[in-house]
C-alpha positions in Angstrom: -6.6 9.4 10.2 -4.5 9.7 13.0 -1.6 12.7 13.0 0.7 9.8 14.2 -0.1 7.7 11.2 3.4 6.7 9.0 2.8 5.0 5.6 5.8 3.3 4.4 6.4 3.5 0.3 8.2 1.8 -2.3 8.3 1.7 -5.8 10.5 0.5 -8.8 11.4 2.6 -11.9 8.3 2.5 -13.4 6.3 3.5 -10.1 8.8 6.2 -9.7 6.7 8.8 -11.2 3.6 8.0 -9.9 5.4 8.0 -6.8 5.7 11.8 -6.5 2.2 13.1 -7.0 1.7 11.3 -3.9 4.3 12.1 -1.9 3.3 16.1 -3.1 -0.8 14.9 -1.5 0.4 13.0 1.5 2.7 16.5 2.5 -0.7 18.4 1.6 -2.6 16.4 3.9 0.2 16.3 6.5 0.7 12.5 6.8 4.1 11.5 7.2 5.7 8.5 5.1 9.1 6.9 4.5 10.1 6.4 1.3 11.9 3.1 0.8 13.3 4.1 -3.0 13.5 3.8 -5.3 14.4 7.4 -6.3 14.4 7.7 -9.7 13.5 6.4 -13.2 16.4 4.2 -13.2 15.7 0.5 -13.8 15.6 -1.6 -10.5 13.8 -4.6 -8.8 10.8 -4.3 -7.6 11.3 -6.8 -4.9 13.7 -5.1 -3.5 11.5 -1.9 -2.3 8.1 -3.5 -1.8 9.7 -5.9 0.6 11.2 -3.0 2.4 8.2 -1.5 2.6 6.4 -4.6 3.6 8.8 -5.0 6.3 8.0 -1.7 8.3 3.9 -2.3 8.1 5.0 -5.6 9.9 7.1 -4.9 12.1 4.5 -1.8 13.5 7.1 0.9 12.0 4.3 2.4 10.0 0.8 1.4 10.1 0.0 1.3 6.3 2.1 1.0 3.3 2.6 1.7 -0.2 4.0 0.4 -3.1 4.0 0.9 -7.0 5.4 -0.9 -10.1 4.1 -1.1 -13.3 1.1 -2.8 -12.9 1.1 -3.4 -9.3 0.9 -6.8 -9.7 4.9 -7.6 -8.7 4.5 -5.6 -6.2 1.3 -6.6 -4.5 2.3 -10.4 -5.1 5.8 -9.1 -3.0 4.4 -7.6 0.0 1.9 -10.3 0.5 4.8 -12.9 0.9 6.0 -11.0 4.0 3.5 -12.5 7.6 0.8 -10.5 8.2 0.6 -8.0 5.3 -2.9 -8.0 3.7 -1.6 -6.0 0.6 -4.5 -4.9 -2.1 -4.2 -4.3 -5.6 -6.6 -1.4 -6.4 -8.2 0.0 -9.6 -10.8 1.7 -8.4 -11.9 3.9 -5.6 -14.7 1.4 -4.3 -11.6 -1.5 -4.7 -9.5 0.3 -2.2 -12.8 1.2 0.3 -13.6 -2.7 0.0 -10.0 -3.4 0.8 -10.0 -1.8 4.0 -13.7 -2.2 5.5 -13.7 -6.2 4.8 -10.1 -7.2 4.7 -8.4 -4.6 6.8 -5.9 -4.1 4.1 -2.8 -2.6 5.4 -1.0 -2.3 2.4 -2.0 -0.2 -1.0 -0.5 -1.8 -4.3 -1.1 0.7 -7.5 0.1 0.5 -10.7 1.5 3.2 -12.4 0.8 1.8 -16.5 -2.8 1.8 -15.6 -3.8 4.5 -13.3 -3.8 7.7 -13.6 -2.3 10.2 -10.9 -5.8 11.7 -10.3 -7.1 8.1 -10.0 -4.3 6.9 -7.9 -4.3 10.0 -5.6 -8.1 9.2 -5.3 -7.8 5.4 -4.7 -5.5 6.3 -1.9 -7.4 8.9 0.0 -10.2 6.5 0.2 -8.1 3.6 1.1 -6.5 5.5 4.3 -9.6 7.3 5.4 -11.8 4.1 5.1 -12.1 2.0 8.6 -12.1 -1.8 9.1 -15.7 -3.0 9.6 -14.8 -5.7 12.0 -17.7 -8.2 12.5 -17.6 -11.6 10.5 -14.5 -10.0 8.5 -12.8 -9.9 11.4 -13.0 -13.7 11.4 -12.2 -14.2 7.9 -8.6 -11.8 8.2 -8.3 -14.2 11.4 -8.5 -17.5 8.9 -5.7 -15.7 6.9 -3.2 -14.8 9.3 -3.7 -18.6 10.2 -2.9 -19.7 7.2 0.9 -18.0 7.1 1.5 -18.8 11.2 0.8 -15.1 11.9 
């Protein structure tokens, strides 16, 4: 990964503390984020952050992002509504390595009711070490970005 690489982040109340294991592993690997709240256990909206969040990957601000609720599944379904995030929900390790290498995933949805902070710290070192294949996936992101305009 590139020194220059910025992840954006965003969670709700229930992401909140999965949030800050990562936060404490990105800062040991020395990739810089911005946090987009929310910043503590208080109960929010999870649309509110992911779309933040989902808002710098497009606009180039930062070239991956993350974002945390619950399940991940509000938050997934929120950042893929904003044109051209490719926003994965990962369980697993070989979800988030499939993410990226065939669908050149630039966001990372977790969920913090069903993933551990080893897992997720794991899920997401894969996912931003992991390089788009290219190839005949390129094509296939190409159909989706046609399918939104972008």
């Amino acid at each position: 990964m590139n020194e220059q690489t910025v992840i954006a982040l965003g969670s709700d109340h229930a992401g909140f503390a999965l949030k800050r294991p990562l936060r404490d592993y990105l800062d040991e690997m020395g990739i810089r984020y911005i946090d987009y709240g929310c910043f503590s256990g208080e109960a929010v909206d999870y649309p509110d952050f992911a779309y933040r969040a989902a808002m710098a990957v497009a606009s180039r601000l930062t070239k991956y992002g993350i974002v945390i609720c619950g399940t991940g599944i509000g938050v997934s379904i929120t950042a893929n509504k904003v044109a051209g995030i490719r926003a994965a929900l990962c369980c697993t390790p070989f979800m988030a390595e499939l993410a990226r290498k065939h669908n050149d995933a630039n966001m990372l949805a977790l969920g913090a009711r069903t993933t551990t902070h080893e897992q997720a710290i794991e899920i997401v070192e894969i996912f931003l070490k992991t390089p788009f294949e290219g190839n005949r996936h390129k094509i296939r992101v190409e159909k989706i970005h046609l399918l939104s305009g972008r």
